[in-house]
N, C-alpha and C positions, 0 to 999 in steps of 0.2 A: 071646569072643576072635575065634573065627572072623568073626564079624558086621561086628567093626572091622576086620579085616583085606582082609571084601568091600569093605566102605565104604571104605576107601580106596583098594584097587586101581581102584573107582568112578571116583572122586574122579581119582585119577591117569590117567586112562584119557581122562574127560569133560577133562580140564585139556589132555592131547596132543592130542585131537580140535577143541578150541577154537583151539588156537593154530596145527593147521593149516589149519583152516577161514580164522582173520581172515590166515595167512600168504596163503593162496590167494587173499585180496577183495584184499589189499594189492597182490600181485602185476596182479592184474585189473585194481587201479584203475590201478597204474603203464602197463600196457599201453596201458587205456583212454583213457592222457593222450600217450602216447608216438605210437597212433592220431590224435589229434585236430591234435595236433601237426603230425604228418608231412602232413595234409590239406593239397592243395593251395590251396583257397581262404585257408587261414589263414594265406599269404603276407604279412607283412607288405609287403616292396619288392621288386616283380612280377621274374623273371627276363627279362632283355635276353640276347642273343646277344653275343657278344667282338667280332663284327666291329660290330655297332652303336655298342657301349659306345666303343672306337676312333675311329670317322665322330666321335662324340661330340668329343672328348677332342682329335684334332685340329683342331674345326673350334671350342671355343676356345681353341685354342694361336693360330690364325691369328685369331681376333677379338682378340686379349689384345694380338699385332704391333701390327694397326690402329688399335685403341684407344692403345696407346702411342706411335706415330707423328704421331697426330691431335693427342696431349697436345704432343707435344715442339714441332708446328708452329707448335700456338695459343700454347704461350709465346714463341717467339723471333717471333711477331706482336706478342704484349702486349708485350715489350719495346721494338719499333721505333716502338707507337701511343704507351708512354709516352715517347719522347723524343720524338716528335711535338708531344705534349700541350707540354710543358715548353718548346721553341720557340717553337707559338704563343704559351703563355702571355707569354713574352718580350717576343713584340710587341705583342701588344697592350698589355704596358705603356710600350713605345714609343710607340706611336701616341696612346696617351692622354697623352701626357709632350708629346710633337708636334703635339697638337692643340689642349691647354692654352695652349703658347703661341703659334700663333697665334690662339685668343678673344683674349690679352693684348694683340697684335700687332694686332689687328683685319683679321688677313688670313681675311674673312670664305669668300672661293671654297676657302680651302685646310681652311680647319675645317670645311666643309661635304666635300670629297673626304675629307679624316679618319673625320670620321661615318659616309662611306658604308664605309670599309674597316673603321674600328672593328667596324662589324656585321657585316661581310665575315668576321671572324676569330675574331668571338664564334660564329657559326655553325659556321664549321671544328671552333672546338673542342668545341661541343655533340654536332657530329656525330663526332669524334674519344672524346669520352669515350662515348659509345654504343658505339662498336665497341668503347671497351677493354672494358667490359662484356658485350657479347656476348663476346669471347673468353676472357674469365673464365670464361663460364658455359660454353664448349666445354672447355674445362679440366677445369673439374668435373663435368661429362658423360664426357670419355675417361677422367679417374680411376678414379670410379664402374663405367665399362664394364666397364678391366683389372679390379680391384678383383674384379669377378664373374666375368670370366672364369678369374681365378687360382682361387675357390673351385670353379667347376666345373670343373677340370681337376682340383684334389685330389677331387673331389665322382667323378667318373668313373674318376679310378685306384683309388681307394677299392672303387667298384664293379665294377669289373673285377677286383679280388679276390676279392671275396665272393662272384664268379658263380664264380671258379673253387674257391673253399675250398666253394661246396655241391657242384661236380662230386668234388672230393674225398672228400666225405663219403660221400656216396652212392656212388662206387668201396667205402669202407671198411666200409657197410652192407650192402653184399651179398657182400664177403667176411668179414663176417660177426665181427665186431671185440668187444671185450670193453664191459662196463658203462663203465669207470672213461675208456677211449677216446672212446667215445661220447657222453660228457658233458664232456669235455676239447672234442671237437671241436664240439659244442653250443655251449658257451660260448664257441670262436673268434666261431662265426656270431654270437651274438647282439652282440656286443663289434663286430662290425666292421658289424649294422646300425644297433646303438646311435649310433657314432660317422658312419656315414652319413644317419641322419635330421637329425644338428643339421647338417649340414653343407647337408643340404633346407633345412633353418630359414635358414639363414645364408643361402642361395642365394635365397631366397622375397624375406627380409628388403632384401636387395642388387637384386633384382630391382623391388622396387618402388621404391627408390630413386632407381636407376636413372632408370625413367619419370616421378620429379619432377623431375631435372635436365632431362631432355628438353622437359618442359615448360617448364621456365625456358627454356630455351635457344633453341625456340620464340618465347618471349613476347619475349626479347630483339632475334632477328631483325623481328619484326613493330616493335619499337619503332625499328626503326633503318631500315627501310622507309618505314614510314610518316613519318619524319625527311625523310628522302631525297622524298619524294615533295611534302610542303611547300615544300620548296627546290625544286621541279622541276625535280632531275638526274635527267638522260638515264638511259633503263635500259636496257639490252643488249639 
């Protein structure tokens, strides 16, 4: 009787020893990760200063103006080159209605000055429908700009929180705040770098796009150039 009564005191003994031994690793590994954590290299999105984040944030408030300025210009353009377009069109189907009958007429000197303006205004309008297309393509370039400058405005206020919720935290870390706090305010950070990186993605995404318009935009100018230059008008 005594024997079983050692054996189990044992038994109950080795069972409290166990359980504060694996409490102790458990605790150690939490520290060990709460260590690794707090490492600064393990920064996911590197800390900026307030005033940078700021410089940031207004400078595209003021690209988002320009961009939308540029947009508004290039349409009340596209709108004055399509009534352009629609005039000439007009005449030349004049001129071709005019020049018709004089072949009929046989006023040979007058269908011949016909011919020369017919092509007079087929040129016009070649060179009219290039530029409405250039200004298409600056449309869709200032779109695209605002378009990016508005994510990177939410992209930088965004950031400009999170620079101040880790000064908070770290206020609340060395006064020294309870578990249930401390992972309350964990999960802010991660939530507001979560919602910061796609806003990266978005930014990246918008960013390249960007530089395809530009190229259009580019390719258009050179086609409207070199237009101009066949025709050999004067360049400035």
């Amino acid at each position: 009787m005594k024997l079983k009564f050692k054996n189990f005191v044992f038994t109950g003994l080795a069972g409290m020893f166990l359980a504060i031994m694996l409490s102790g690793i458990s605790v150690f590994a939490q520290d060990r990760v709460q260590s690794i954590l707090s490492d600064p290299r393990m920064v996911v999105i590197p800390e900026r200063g307030q005033d940078q984040v700021s410089t940031d944030i207004d400078n595209a408030k003021a690209t988002r103006q320009l961009a939308q300025e540029r947009k508004n210009q290039a349409d009340a353009r596209l709108k004055e080159i399509e009534k352009a377009i629609d005039t000439r069109k007009d005449e030349l189907k004049d001129i071709e209605k005019r020049k018709e009958d004089a072949k009929k007429s046989k006023r040979e000197a007058e269908s011949i000055a016909l011919q020369s303006e017919l092509k007079a205004v087929k040129q016009a309008v070649d060179l009219l429908i290039r530029l409405k297309e250039l200004r298409k393509a600056e449309i869709e370039e200032a779109k695209v700009c605002s378009d990016l400058s508005e994510v990177e405005i939410r992209l930088y206020e965004l950031e400009k929180e999170l620079q101040s919720k880790r000064v908070e935290y770290i206020t609340n870390m060395t006064a020294g705040i309870g578990d249930l706090t401390r992972t309350t305010n964990q999960q802010v950070l991660k939530e507001l770098e979560v919602r910061l990186l796609k806003l990266q993605k978005e930014q990246a995404d918008l960013t390249q796009k960007l530089a395809s318009k530009q190229q259009e935009l580019i390719k258009q100018r050179m086609k409207l150039h070199e237009a101009q230059l066949k025709l050999g008008m004067p360049r400035a």
